[in-house]
C-alpha positions in Angstrom: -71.4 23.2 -8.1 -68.5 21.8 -5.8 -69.0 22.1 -2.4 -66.4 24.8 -0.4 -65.9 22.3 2.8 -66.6 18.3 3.5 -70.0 17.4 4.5 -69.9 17.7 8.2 -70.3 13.6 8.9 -67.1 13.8 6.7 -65.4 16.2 9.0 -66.5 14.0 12.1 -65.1 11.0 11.3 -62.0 12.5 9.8 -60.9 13.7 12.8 -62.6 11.2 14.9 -60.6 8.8 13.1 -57.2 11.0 13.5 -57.3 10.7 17.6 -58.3 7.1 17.6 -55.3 6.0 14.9 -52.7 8.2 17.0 -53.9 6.4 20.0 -53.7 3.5 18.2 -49.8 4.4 17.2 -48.5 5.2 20.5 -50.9 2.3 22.0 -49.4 0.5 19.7 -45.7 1.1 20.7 -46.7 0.6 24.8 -47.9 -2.9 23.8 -44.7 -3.9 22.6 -42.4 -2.3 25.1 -44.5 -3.5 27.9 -44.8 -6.7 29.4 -46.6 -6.2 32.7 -49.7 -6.6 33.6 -51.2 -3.4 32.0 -50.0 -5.4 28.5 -53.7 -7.2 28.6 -55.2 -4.2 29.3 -53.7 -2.7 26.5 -54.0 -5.2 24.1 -57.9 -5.2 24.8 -58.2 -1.5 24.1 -56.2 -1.7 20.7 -58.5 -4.6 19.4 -61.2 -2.8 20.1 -60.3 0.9 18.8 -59.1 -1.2 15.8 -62.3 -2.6 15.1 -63.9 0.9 15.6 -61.6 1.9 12.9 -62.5 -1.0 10.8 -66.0 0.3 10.5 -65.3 4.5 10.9 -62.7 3.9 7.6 -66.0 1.9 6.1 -68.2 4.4 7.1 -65.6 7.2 5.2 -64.9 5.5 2.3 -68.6 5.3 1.8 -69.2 8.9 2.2 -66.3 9.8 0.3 -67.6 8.4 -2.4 -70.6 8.8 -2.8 -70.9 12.9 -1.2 -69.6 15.7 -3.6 -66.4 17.1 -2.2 -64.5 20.4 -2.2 -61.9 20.3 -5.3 -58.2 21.3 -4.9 -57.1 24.7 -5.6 -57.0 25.7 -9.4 -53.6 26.5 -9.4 -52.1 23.5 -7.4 -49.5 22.1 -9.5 -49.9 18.9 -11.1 -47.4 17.0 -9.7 -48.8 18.5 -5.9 -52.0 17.4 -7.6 -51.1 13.3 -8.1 -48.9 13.8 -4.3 -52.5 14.6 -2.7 -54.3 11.9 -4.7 -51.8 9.4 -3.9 -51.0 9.8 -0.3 -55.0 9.9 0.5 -55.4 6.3 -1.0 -52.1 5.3 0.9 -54.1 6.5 3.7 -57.2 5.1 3.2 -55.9 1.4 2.1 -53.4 1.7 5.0 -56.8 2.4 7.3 -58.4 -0.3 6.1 -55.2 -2.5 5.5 -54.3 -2.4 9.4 -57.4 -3.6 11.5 -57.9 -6.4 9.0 -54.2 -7.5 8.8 -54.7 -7.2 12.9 -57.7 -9.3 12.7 -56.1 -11.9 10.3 -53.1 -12.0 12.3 -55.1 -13.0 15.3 -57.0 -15.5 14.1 -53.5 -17.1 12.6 -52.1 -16.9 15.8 -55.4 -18.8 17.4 -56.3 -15.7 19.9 -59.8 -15.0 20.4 -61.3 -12.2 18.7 -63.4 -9.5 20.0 -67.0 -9.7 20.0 -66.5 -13.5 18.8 -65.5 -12.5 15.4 -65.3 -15.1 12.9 -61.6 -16.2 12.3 -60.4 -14.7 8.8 -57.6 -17.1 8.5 -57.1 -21.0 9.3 -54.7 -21.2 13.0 -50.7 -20.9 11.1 -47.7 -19.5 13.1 -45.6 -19.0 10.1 -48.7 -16.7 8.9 -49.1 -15.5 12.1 -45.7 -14.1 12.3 -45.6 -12.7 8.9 -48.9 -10.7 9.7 -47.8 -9.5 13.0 -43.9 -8.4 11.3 -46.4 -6.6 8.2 -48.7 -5.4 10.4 -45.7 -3.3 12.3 -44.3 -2.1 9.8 -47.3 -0.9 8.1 -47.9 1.0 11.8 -44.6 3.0 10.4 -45.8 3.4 7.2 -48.9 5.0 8.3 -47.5 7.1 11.1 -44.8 8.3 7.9 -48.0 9.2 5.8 -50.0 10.3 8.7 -46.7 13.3 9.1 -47.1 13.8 5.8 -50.9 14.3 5.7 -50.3 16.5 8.3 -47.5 18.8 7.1 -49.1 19.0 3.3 -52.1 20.5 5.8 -50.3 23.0 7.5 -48.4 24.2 4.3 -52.2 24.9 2.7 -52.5 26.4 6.2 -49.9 28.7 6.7 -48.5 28.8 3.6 -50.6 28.7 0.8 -53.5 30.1 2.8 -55.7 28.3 0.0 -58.6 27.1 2.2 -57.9 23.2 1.7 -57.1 22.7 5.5 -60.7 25.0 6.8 -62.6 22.6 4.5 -61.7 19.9 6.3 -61.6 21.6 10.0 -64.1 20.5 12.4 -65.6 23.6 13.8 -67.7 26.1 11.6 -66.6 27.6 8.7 -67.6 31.3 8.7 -67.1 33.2 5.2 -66.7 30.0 2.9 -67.6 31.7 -0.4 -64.0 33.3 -0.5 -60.6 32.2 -0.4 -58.3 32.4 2.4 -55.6 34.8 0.3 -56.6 38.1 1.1 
């Protein structure tokens, strides 16, 4: 028997995950428009949230596969079907993509890592730049898919009223047994 929500861990680092990649996006952005002092600052905090979400996207993937999940509605057509399979591993190679790109691209460029990390990849500028010019506009990428995550949510939400949005939602669920349409 399928489940009627995610596993409450599931649900924690889902949207545990959501803050800390839109701080990461807009952290993100601040970095590269600002040159100041508070640049270090904020340089620090995005390695660090990045490696956070290096492990939390481990954590998930982990979890995701190996707890039963809630299935998509019955009558979700097929081509919605392959959209929702496809843009959730978008998401979670994009998640997992990013902090290690960020890593590699570090230890092209020869900066020190947090927490000592091992380099991933031997000291190259022409690598370095090439990570650091991928590693942006994967940032857009995600943020793109991240807007679509979040509208396909809202129209199971509002629209379809199908439950695939409270199975997901952090705080209790109440009646899960039925479906939202009423």
């Amino acid at each position: 028997m399928k489940p009627v929500a995610f596993h409450p861990l599931a649900r924690l680092l889902h949207w545990l995950m959501a803050v800390l990649i839109m701080a990461m996006l807009f952290i993100g952005v601040s970095m590269i428009a600002d040159l100041t002092p508070r640049h270090t600052w904020l340089l620090s905090l995005h390695k660090a949230i990045g490696l956070a979400l290096l492990l939390l996207v481990l954590a998930r993937m982990v979890l995701r596969l190996t707890l039963p999940h809630p299935p998509l509605p019955a009558d979700l057509p097929a081509v919605q079907r392959l959209a929702a399979g496809a843009s959730h591993l978008l998401l979670y190679g994009l998640m997992l993509a990013m902090p290690l790109i960020g890593w590699g691209m570090l230890s092209a460029g020869g900066y020190p890592l947090p927490l000592h990390l091992p380099a991933l990849l031997p000291h190259d500028l022409t690598l370095y730049a090439l990570l650091r010019q991928a590693h942006g506009w994967l940032a857009y990428l995600l943020f793109a898919t991240v807007l679509v995550h979040l509208g396909a949510a809202l129209v199971h939400a509002l629209v379809r009223r199908d439950g695939v949005l409270r199975s997901m939602w952090p705080a209790p669920l109440g009646n899960t047994g039925e479906s939202d349409k009423q």
